[in-house]
N, C-alpha and C positions, 0 to 999 in steps of 0.2 A: 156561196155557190155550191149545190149539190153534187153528189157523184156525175149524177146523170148530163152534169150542164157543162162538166169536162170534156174538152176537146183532145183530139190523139194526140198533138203535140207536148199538153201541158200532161197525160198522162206519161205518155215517152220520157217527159224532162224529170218525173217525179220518179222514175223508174231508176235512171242515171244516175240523181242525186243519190238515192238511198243502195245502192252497188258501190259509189264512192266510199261510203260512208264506213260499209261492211268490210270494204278492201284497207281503209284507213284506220279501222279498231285492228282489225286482224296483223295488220304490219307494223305496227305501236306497241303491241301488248308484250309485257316483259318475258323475258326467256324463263326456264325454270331454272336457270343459275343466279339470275337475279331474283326469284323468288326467293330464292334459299341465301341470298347473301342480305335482303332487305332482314328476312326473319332473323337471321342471326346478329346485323344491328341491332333490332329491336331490341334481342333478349340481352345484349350486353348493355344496352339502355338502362335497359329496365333492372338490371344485378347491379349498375351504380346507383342509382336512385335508392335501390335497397338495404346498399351496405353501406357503412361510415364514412365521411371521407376520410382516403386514404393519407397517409404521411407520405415528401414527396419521392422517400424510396422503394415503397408502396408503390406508390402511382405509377412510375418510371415500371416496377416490374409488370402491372395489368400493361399497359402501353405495350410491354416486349410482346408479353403472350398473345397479345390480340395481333401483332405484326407476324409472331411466329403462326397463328395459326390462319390467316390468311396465306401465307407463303406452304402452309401444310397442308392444304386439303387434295395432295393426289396421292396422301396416304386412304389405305382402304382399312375397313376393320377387320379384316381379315391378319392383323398383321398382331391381333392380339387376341387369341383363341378363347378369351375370358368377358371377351367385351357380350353385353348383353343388348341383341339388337333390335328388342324393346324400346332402349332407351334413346333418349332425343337424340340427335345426330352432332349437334352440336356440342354435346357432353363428352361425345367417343372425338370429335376433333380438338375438344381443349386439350381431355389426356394424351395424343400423343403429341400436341402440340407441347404438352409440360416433359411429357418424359420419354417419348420416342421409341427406341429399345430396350428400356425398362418399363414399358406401360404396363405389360402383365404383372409388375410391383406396386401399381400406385393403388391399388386398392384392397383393404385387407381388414381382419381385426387384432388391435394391437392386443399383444400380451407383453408379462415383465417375467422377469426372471432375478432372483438374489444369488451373490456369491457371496459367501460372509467367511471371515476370518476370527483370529483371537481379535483384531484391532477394530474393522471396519465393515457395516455393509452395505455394498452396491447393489441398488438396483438396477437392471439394464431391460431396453425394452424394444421388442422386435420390430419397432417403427424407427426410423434410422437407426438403427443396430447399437444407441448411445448408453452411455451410463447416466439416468434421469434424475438421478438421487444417490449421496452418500451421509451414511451417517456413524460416526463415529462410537462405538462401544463405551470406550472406557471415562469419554467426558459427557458433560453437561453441562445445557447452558445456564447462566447466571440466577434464571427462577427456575433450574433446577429439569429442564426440558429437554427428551433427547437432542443430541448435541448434529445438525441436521450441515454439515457445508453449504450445500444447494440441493435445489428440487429441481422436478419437470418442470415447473410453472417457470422459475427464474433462471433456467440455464440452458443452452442454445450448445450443441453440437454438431457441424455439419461438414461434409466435403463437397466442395463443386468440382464435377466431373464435366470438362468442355470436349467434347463429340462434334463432330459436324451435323452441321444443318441440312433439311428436307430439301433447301434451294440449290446446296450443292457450292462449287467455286469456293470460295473462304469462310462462309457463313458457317457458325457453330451454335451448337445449343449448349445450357449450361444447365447440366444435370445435379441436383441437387438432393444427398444421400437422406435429410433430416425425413424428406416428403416421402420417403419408398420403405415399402415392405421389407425386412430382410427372414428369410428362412433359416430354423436350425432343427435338430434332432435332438439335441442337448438339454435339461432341465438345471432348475437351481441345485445347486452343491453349498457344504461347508466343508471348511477344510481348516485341519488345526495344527501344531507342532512346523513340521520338516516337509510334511507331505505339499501338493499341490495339484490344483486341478485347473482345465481350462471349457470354456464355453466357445462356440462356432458358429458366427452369420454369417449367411451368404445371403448375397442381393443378385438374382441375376435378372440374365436378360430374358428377351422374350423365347430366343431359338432353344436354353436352356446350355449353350455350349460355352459361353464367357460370365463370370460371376466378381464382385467384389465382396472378398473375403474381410471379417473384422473377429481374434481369434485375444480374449482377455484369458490372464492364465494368473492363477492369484494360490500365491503360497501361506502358510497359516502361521504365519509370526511376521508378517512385514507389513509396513503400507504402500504398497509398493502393487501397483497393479500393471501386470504386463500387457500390451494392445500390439497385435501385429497387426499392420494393413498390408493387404493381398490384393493386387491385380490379376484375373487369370483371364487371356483372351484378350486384349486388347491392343496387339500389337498394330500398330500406324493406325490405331482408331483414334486415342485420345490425341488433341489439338495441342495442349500444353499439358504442363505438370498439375497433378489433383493440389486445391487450395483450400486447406486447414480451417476454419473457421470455431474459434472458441468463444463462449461468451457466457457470462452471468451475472444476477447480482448478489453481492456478498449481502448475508442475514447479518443482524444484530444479537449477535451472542454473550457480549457483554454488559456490565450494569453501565459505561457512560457511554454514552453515544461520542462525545468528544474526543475520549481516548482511543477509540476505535479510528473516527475516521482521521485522527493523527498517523494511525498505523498501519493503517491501509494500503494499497496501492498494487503495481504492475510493475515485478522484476522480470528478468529477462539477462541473459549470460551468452557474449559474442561466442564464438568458435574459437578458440585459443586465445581467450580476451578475460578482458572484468567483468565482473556483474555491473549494469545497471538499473534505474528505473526510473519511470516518474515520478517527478517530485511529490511530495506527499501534499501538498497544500495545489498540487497544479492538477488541471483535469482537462487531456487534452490527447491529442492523435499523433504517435510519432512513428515516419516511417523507417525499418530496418535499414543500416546502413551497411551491411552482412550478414553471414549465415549466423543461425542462433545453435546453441546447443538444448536451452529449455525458457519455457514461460512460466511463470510463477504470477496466481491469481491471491495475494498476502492479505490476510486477515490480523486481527491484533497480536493472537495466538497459536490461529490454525492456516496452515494454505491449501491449494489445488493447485499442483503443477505438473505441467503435459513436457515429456522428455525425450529428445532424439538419443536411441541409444547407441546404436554404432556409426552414426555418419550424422551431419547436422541438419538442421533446417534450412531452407536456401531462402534468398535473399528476396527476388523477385516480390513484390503483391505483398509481402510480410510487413505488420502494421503489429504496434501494442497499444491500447488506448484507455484510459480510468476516466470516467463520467460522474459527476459529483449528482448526487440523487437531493432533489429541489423540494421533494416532500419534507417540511417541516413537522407536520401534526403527524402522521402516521408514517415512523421510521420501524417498519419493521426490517430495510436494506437500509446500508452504510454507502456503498458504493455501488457502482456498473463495470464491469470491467471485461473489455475485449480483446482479442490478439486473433492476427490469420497469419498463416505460416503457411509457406509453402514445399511441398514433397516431394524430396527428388525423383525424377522420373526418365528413364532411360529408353522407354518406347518399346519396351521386347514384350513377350507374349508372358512371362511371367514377370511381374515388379511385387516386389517385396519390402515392407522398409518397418522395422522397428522403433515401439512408441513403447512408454512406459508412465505411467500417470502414480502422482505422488499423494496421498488425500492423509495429514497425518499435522499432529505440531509442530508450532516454531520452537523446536524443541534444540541447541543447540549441539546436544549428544549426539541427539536421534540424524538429524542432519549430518552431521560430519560425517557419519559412518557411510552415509549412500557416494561421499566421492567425489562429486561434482559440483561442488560449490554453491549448493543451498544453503551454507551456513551464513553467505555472507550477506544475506541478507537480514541477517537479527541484525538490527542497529544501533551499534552500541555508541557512536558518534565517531567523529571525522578524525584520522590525523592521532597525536597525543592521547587525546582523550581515549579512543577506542585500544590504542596498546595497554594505556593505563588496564581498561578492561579486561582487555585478552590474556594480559601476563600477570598480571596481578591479584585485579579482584575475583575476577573466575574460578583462576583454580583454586584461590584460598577460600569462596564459596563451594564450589563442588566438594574441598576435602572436610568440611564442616558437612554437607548433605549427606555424606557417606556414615556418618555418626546415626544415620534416622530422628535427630531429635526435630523439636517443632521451627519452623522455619521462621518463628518470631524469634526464640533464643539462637539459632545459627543468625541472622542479622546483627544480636546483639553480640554474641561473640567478635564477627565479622567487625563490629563498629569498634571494639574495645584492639581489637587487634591492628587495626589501621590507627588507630590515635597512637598506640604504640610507639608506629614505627615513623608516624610524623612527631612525635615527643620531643626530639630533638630542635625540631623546627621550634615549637610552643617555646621549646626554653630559652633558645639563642632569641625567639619574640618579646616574651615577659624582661630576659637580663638587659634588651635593646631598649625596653618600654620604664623599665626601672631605673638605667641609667642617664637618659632622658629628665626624670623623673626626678631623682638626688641631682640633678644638673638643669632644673628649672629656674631656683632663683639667682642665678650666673645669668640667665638668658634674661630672664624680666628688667634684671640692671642696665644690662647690655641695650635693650630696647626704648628702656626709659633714657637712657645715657644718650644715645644715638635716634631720638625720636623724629627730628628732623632733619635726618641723614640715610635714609634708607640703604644706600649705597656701602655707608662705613659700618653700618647696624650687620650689614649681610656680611663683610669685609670680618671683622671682629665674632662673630659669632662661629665662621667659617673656622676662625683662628682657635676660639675657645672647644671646638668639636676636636681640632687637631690634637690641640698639646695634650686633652684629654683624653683621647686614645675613644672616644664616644664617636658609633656611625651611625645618622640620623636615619640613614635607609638602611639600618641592619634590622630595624623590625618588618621593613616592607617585603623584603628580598623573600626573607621564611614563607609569607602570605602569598606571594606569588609559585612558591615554589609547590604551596600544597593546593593552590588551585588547579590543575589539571585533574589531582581527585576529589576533590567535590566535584567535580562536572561531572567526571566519567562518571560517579554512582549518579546522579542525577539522568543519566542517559543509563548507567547499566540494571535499575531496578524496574522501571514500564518493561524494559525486554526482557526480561525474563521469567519465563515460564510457569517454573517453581513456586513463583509466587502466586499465580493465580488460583483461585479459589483456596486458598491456607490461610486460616482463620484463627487469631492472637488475640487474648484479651477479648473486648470488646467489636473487633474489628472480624469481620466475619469474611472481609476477601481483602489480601494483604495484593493485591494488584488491581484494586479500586479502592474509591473513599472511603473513610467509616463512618457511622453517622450515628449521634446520639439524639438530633433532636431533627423532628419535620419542621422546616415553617410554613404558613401557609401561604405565601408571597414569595416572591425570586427577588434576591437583590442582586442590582448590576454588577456583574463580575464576580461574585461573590456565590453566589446559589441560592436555594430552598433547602438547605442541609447546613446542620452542624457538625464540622469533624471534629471530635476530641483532639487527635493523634496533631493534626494540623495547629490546633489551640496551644495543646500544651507544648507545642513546635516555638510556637509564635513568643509565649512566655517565656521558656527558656532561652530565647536569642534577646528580650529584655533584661534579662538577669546577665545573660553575658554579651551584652554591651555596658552594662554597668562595669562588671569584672574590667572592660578594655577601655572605658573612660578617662583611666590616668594613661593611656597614650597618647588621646587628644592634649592632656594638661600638658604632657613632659616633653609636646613635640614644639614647643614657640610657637604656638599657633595663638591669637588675643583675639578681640572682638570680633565682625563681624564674621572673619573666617572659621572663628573656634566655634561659634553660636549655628552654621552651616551646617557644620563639620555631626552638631550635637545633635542637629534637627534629623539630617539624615539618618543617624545612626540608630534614633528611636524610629525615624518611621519606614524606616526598611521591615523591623517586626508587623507592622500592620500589612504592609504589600508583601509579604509573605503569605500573609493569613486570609488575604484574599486567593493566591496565585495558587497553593496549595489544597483550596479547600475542597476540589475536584478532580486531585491527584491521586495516585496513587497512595494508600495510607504507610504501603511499608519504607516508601521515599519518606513520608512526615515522620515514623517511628526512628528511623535512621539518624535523621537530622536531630532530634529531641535529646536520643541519648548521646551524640557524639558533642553538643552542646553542653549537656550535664558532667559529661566526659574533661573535656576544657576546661569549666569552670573549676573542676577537684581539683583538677592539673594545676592550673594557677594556683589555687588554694595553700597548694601542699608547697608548690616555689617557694610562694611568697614565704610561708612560716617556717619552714624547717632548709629552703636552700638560700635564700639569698636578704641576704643584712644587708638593707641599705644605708647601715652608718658605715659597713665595713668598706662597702661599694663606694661610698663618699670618700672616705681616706686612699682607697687605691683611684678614685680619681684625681684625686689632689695630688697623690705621690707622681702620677704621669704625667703632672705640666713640668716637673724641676726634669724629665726624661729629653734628652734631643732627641727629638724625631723626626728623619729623612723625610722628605715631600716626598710624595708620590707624584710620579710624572703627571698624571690629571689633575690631582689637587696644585702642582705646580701651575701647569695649565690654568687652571680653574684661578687661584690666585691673581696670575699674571692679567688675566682676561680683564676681571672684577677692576685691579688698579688703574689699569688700560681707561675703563669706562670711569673710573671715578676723575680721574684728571681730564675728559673731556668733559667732564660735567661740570667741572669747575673752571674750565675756560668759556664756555657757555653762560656761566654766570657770571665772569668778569667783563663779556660783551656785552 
């Protein structure tokens, strides 16, 4: 139908529809707030699609920010004199949606700054106000590398500062120091002898009139880094107390990976309490059950630990946590290791609270002198063993260290001097193992006599120990007596310090293995390495289990028990020779010579102290002797008879 063939009505009708139409686009089309809230989906669409996915503590914080900054946008840019309003709009509402009254901080060019000492130095860098790097002067590591604690890359220092939120009512925001600029005037210093210097960042805010202060002051003889934290201006701002956040991973500084991550872990010392920590083999979250005085980040050798100095850590949010690192092929970390502590905080317009960070060795001296119970974290084992340590072998090692000679002959001395003073034990062992021995074929009759009689074999042998003045456990008693010191050196040589990198012989770090030969294969439990030190360990415990063989003979011990007794005795040297061969070598050097030690000991008994013809006649001479029972052995008698007449009414039934 043509224009022309339209009638006024159906014009009229077409007129109406398309007035509809215009009035119905016009009253549908989006506001310019939904313009602007479609576009800022977009763009956050489109930054997930572009970045990785997130881990789901990640996740959880994009999630906060995009809620935060929905709830922020009746902030203006006006409220940060630096924002450039150039740029997308949505850029100026992330940052203050991220940082609020520090957003004139969140963006900057980082610089570092050194303080260095005779000991240590610190990097520290104007982006969280942190110390990103320490490295120690006077060591190195095992291929000989400066000696690095932690880096920027692997160590996390942060405080969250909770402020209230743009919505107002209870909502807070949580301010986060790692992400902000801080300002100083101050440049890198050295500083040596008595003297001391300090460095000054402030992070403020945007009005310029409240700042958090972070003021390191580091003297030239210590390791000992002073850290004040400074509140200025925030009185009834901050919501709760500032929460501490420490974290890193420990590097691999030594030659075994194993002995390290044995040594590892997260100590941690209550408020008028004990030290504790996580177990070294456990990797796991534990939360404070009260205030701390310090956290200790333990290495094999070296730690980093963060210290309350006049008043403690509080309890609240306070967590320590060691995370076992799951890379096998590329261990250049041992551990993860975290702690958050929280600051006490009083809510006035200046808060103040003193820190002091430790970056130095597991040096037992060095420790004891700072005061507060960093020592006890050297582990020299539990109970016994560790007094053994403390009272004994220590300080007879320290007064041997005072001589400067090489630390493979202070061991030797050390080892000559301990067999010394267990001597006495060896002897009352050997005259036990000897009288046994001249008092063999008394027992062999006795056995043969009473082969069919267990009961009267045991009865009668009891009898022949008596009248001859012979104690079958007078050789075990000695053995157990000097067992507390072989542990303790077995726990007191990995911890100690001294040893590391001091090179004997052949052995080029007497606090790892030594190795004379590569193989080119791993054996199960065993290694890719030959240890000498370990070998000739192994040897000399065959030779002196041969020397102890006639205790097996001279204790009545016959077939299949003595044949046990012989198997194990040889093949304790082999699982030694395994269990060692990735020890430390000056633990293998130790054992070697207190072994060769033993065997002379014996040697010298045997030929020049004790005649076993003469030992035979004074035991003959003590059966014509009356000898009182001893209430036990009375005991013990009565017991024995008791059982044998029920065993003989048992067989007349």
């Amino acid at each position: 139908m043509s224009a022309k063939g339209l009638d006024k009505n159906s014009i009229i009708g077409l007129v109406l529809i398309g007035a509809i139409l215009l009035v119905f686009t016009y009253l549908t089309q989006p506001t310019a707030e939904e313009l602007a809230a479609k576009k800022q989906k977009e763009a956050l669409e489109k930054q997930k699609t572009e970045q990785p996915v997130p881990s789901p503590e990640t996740a959880n914080t994009i999630e906060e920010k995009s809620a935060v900054l929905s709830a922020d946008s009746t902030y203006s840019a006006t409220e940060n004199n630096s924002f450039d309003s150039s740029k997308d709009s949505l850029g100026n509402l992330q940052l203050l949606a991220d940082f609020g009254p520090f957003v004139s901080a969140a963006q900057g060019e980082e610089q570092t700054f050194t303080i260095e000492n005779e000991h240590l130095i610190a990097t520290i860098s104007n982006k969280g106000g942190r110390i990103t790097s320490v490295e120690l002067k006077e060591f190195v590591t095992y291929d000989s590398l400066p000696l690095i604690l932690f880096n920027k890359d692997s160590s996390r220092f942060n405080i969250e500062l909770a402020i209230p939120g743009s919505t107002g009512g209870n909502s807070l925001r949580i301010i986060n120091t790692e992400n902000l600029f801080f300002e100083t005037t101050n440049s890198s210093f050295e500083v040596m002898g008595q003297d001391a210097k300090n460095i000054t960042l402030r992070l403020y805010t945007n009005d310029k009139k409240s700042y958090v202060e972070y003021i390191y002051a580091l003297a030239g003889n210590s390791y000992l880094v002073d850290f004040d934290f400074n509140i200025v201006g925030f009185e009834n701002v901050l919501l709760e107390a500032p929460l501490l956040k420490w974290e890193m991973f420990t590097p691999s500084q030594e030659k075994t990976i194993k002995n390290q991550e044995m040594a590892s872990t997260t100590y941690y010392k209550y408020n008028k309490d004990e030290v504790d920590y996580i177990g070294y083999g456990s990797y796991k979250k534990e939360e404070l059950i009260s205030a701390i005085d310090w956290v200790m980040f333990k290495q094999q050798y070296f730690n980093s630990t963060l210290i309350a100095k006049d008043i403690p850590f509080e309890r609240p949010n306070s967590f320590v946590e060691t995370i076992q690192i799951k890379d096998e092929v590329n261990r250049n970390y041992i551990k993860q290791m975290r702690a958050g502590v929280t600051i006490p905080f009083a809510n006035t317009n200046n808060e103040k609270f003193a820190m002091q960070f430790y970056f130095g060795p597991n040096k037992i001296e060095t420790l004891k002198e700072i005061g507060i119970g960093l020592d006890k974290s050297i582990d020299y084992g539990w109970g016994i063993f560790g007094w053994v340590n403390h009272l004994i072998v220590r300080p007879v090692f320290n007064f041997l260290m005072g001589f400067n000679m090489s630390v493979g002959i202070v061991i030797l001395l050390l080892t000559i001097i301990i067999k010394m003073l267990l001597f006495p034990i060896t002897w009352k062992t050997y005259l036990s193992s000897a009288k046994m021995k001249v008092l063999k074929p008394e027992i062999t009759e006795l056995t043969e006599k009473y082969k069919n009689d267990a009961m009267k074999k045991q009865q009668e042998t009891m009898a022949l120990y008596r009248k001859t003045g012979v104690n079958p456990l007078a050789g075990c008693i000695p053995m157990l007596i000097q067992m507390p010191i072989l542990f303790a050196l077995f726990r007191f040589f990995p911890a100690t310090f001294d040893l590391r990198q001091k090179s004997f012989l052949w052995a080029e770090d007497l606090s790892s293995y030594d190795s004379i030969l590569e193989l080119p294969f791993d054996i199960p439990f065993y290694g890719a390495h030959v240890s000498l030190f370990t070998l000739l360990m192994a040897i000399s415990m065959i030779f002196y289990t041969k020397a102890n063989s006639q205790m097996t003979a001279g204790a009545g011990m016959e077939g299949a028990m003595a044949a046990q007794m012989k198997i194990m005795m040889y093949l304790m040297p082999v699982m030694m020779l395994f269990f060692f061969n990735s020890y430390a070598s000056g633990l293998s050097y130790y054992y070697l010579i207190a072994n060769m030690i033993t065997i002379g000991q014996q040697a010298a008994i045997k030929k020049w102290f004790i005649n076993e013809d003469k030992l035979l006649a004074k035991i003959q001479e003590n059966k014509t002797k009356v000898r009182k029972k001893s209430g036990f052995g009375a005991k013990l008698e009565a017991r024995m008879k008791d059982a044998q007449k029920l065993q003989q009414q048992r067989k007349k039934k």
